[in-house]
C-alpha positions in Angstrom: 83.9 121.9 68.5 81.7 121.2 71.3 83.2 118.1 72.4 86.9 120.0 72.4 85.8 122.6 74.8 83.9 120.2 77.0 86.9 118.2 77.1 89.2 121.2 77.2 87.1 122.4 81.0 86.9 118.7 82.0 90.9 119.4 81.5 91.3 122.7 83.8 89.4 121.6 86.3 91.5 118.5 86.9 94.2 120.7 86.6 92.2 123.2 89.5 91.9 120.0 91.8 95.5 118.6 91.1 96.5 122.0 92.3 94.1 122.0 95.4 95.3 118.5 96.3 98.8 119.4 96.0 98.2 122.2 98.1 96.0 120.5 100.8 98.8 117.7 101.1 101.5 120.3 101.7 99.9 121.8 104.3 99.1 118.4 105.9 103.2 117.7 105.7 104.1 120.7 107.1 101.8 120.3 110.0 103.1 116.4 110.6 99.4 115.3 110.0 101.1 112.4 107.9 97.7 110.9 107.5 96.3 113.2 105.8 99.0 114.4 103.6 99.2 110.8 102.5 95.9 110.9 102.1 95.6 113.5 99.4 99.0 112.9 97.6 97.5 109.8 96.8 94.1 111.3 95.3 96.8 113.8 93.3 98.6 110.9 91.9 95.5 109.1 91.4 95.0 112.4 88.8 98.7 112.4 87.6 100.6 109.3 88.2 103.3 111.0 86.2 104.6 113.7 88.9 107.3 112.4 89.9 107.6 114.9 93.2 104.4 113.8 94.5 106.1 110.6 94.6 108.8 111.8 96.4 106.2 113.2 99.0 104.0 110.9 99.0 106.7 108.4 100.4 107.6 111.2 103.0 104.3 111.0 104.2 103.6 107.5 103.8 107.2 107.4 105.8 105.9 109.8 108.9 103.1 107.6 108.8 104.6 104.4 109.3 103.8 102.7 106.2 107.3 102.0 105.4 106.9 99.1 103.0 104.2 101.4 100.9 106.9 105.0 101.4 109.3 102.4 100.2 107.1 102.0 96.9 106.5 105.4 96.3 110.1 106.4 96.1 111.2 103.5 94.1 107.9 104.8 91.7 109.9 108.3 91.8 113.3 107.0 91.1 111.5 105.2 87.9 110.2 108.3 86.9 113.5 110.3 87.4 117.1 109.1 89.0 117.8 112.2 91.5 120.0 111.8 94.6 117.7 113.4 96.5 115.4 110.6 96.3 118.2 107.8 96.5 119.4 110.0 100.3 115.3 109.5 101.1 115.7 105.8 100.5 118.5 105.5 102.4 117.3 106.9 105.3 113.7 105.2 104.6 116.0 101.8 104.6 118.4 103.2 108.0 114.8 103.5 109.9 113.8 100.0 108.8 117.4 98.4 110.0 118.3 98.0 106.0 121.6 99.5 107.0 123.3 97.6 104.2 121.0 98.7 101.3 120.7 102.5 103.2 124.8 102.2 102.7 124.3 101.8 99.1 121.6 104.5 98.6 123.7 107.2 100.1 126.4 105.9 97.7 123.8 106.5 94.8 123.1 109.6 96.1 126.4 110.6 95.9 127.5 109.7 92.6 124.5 111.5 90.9 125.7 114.2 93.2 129.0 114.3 94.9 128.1 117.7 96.7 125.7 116.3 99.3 126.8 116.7 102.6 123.6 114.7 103.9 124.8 111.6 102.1 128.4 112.1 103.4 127.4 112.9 106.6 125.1 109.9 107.1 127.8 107.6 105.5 130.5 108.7 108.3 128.1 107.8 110.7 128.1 104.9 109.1 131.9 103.8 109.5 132.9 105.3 106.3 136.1 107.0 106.6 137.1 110.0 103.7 139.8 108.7 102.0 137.3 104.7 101.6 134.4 107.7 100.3 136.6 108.9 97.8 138.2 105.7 96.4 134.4 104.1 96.5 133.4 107.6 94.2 136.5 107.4 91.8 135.9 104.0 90.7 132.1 105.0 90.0 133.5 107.9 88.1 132.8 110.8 90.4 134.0 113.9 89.4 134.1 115.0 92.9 136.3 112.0 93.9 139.4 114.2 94.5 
């Protein structure tokens, strides 16, 4: 019984730090002190590898940092954990700042076709050449439902 409760506080508190980290690391990001926030989303995944946000922000801030190789890691790490557009649009433009313009290309694609309603993915594709009517071919033959 003992060795359940002491295990059971040893629990919360991680959990109380986790929280403290998370919290410290936002604020860091919001202030642009990429650094830091880098910093401490590490020590939070070094806690719980499993978040799959933190990884997400942990490559924004690895990103604002200039680590670019490493932010390019952590949001691969996310996209293992879960496949969400948003973080296939933060590849992208990850890949866009690094001159990866072909493999940004495909990420906003991927972004798109896990969610055909963002406009940041669109928009970043026109930029890139990418007329409406080559969009919506290139999203019908992935099966988009938005391809229309």
């Amino acid at each position: 019984m003992l060795k359940n409760m002491a295990r059971l506080g040893k629990s919360v508190a991680h959990q109380k730090n986790l929280r403290e980290l998370i919290a410290a690391a936002d604020a860091y990001r919001d202030q642009c002190a990429w650094t830091d926030a880098a910093r401490a989303y590490e020590a939070a995944l070094e806690i719980d590898s499993d978040l799959v946000h933190i990884w997400v922000q942990y490559g924004h801030a690895l990103k604002g940092s200039g680590r670019l190789d490493e932010a390019e890691d952590a949001y691969r790490r996310a996209l293992a954990g879960k496949d969400e557009a948003d973080t296939h649009l933060q590849l992208g433009h990850l890949h866009k700042i690094m001159g990866r313009m072909r493999e940004a290309e495909d990420d906003y694609l991927r972004a798109l076709e896990r969610l055909p309603a963002c406009e940041d993915a669109r928009l970043e594709l026109s930029h890139m050449g990418w007329s409406g009517k080559r969009l919506r071919a290139r999203l019908a033959a992935a099966g988009s439902p938005d391809s229309q």
